[in-house]
C-alpha positions, 0 to 999 in steps of 0.5 A, spaced: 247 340 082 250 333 084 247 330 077 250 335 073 257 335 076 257 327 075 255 327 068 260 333 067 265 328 071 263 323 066 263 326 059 268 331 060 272 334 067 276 327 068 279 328 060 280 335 062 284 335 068 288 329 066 291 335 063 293 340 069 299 341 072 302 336 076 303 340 082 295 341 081 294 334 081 292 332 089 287 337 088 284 335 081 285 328 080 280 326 086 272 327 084 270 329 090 276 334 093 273 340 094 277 343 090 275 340 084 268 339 085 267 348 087 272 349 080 266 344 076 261 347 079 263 354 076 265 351 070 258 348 069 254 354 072 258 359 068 257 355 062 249 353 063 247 360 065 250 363 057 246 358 054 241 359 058 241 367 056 243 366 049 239 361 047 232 364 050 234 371 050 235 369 042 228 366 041 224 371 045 228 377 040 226 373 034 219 370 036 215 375 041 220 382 042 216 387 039 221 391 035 216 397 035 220 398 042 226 400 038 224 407 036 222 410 043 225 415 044 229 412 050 231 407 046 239 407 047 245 406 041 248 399 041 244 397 047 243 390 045 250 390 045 250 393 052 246 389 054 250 383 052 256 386 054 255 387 061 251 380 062 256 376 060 262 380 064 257 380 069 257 372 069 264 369 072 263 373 078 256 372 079 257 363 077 263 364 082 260 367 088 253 362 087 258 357 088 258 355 095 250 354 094 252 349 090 257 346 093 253 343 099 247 342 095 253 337 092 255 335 099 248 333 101 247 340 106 240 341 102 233 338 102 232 336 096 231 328 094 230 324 088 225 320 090 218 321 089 214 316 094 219 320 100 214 326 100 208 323 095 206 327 088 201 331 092 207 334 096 211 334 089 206 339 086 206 344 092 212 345 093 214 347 086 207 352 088 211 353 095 217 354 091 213 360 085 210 364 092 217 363 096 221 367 091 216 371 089 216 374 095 224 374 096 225 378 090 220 383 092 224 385 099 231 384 096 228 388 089 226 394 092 230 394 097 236 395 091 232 402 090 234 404 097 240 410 096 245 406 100 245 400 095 242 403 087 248 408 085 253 402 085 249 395 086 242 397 082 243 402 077 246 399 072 240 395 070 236 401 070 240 404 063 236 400 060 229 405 061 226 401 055 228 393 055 230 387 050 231 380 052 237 381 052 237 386 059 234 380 063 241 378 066 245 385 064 246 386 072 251 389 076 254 380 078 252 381 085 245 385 084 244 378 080 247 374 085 243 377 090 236 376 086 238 369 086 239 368 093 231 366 095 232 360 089 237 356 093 235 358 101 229 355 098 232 348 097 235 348 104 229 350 108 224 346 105 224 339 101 223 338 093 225 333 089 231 334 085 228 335 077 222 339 080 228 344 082 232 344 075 225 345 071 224 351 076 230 354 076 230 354 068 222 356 068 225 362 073 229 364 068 225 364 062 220 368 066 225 373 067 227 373 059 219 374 057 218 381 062 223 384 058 220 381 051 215 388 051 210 382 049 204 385 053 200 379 051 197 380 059 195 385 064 192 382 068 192 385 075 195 378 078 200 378 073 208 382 074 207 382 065 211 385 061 207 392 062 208 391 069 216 391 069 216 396 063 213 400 068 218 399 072 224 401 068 221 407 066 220 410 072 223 406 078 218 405 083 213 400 081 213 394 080 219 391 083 215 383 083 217 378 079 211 373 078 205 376 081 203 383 083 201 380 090 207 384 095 206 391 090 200 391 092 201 390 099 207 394 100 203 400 096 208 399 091 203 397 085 202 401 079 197 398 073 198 400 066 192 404 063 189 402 056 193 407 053 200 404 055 201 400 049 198 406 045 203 411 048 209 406 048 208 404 040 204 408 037 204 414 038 212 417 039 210 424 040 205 422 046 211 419 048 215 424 048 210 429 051 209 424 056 217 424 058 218 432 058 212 434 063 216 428 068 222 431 067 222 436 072 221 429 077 229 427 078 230 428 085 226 424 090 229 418 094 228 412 091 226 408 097 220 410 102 216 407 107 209 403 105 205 406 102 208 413 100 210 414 093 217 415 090 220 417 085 228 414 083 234 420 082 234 417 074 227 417 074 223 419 068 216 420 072 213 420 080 205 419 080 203 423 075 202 421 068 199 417 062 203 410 062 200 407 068 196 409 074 196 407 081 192 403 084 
């Protein structure tokens, strides 16, 4: 982040607070006073972040969203603009409590380093792999355990308003669900060294990802893959699927739900399938949504518990 902050310093934070109030002075005329610093640091993040959503959201809706998804029958009403609303008052709290991440980042608490030769390529390149597998597992634990009832009613349940999705959802949290989620991206960087552009190109690349299992694009199912399908599995019924790049620790949490061949088929196509489906689950609305490994669950707001066209378990 210490390059982001210098290059805001540069192009627009000194011309900025040259215009505080006199007696905010002390704490912004200096760079590097730890008011100033945490301030730009929100600010960047603030601002990055709604680029970000915007701009990727944008090109997957017009690109690779399939509108089909509209008309399930659980599609809400000006969800789009739900989904847009709670994103963007989510994310100042969100940018500020990611703030002290950064900060020490910016201090030089973390381990990341700008200098390739310090660790060689071949380091370079494992620990974005390190990083991918590091998180992946992360978010699988914190994830899941948001389902726990102590948690989902008031951290977790607002992103399951969305049972059908649009890239617009990606970010519509709960701001400390999202922030919680993103816990593993930065404990990362200060457990384990990886250099500094290799960091901000997978922290953008991250974010893309969680865009693209919104999209409804099933342009993969394959069984290592958390895909589009796999997370719309999750949406719709809660329990399954709480990965974010692979299906690794579904399968060894006992978690895991496959889509069938007739998923795409019930969820497009056939809308009376669809409804069929959903009224012979609906009796299915009680059951916890955090259980021991291996057992099946079902959420209070669920749509369905084991039974079912739209994807099995594996």
């Amino acid at each position: 982040m210490d390059i982001l902050l210098n290059t805001a310093d540069h192009y627009a934070m000194d011309s900025l607070y040259k215009h505080v109030p006199i007696a905010l002075e002390p704490y912004f005329a200096d760079r590097d006073h730890a008011v100033r610093q945490c301030f730009s640091l929100w600010l960047i993040s603030l601002v990055g972040v709604n680029i970000l959503y915007f701009l990727f959201s944008t090109l997957s809706y017009y690109t690779l969203f399939d509108h089909r998804v509209m008309q399930h029958p659980k599609y809400l009403r000006n969800q789009i603009w739900r989904e847009i609303q709670l994103s963007v008052t989510s994310f100042p709290i969100t940018a500020a409590v990611t703030v002290p991440w950064f900060f020490f980042e910016v201090r030089g608490h973390s381990k990341l380093y700008y200098d390739v030769d310090e660790y060689g390529w071949a380091y370079a390149v494992w620990s974005v792999l390190w990083f991918l597998a590091f998180t992946d597992f992360g978010i699988y634990w914190i994830h899941r355990a948001e389902h726990h009832p102590m948690l989902y009613g008031w951290l977790h349940k607002q992103h399951h308003a969305w049972k059908v999705s649009t890239p617009f959802a990606s970010f519509a949290f709960h701001p400390l669900d999202g922030y919680a989620q993103s816990i593993p991206y930065h404990l990362f960087v200060y457990l384990f060294p990886m250099h500094v552009y290799a960091y901000l190109t997978a922290f953008v690349i991250v974010q893309m990802w969680t865009i693209s299992i919104h999209d409804g694009a099933y342009f993969t199912q394959h069984p290592a893959i958390n895909s589009s399908a796999h997370h719309t599995i999750h949406h719709l019924e809660f329990n399954y699927n709480y990965g974010q790049y692979t299906t690794l620790w579904d399968r060894i949490g006992g978690s895991y739900k496959r889509p069938t061949a007739q998923f795409e088929k019930e969820m497009f196509f056939d809308r009376p399938s669809v409804s069929n489906n959903l009224k012979t689950t609906a009796n299915i609305l009680h059951e916890k949504q955090f259980v021991p490994l291996g057992t099946n669950h079902s959420d209070s707001d669920g749509i369905r518990g084991r039974k079912g066209a739209l994807a099995e378990c594996d």
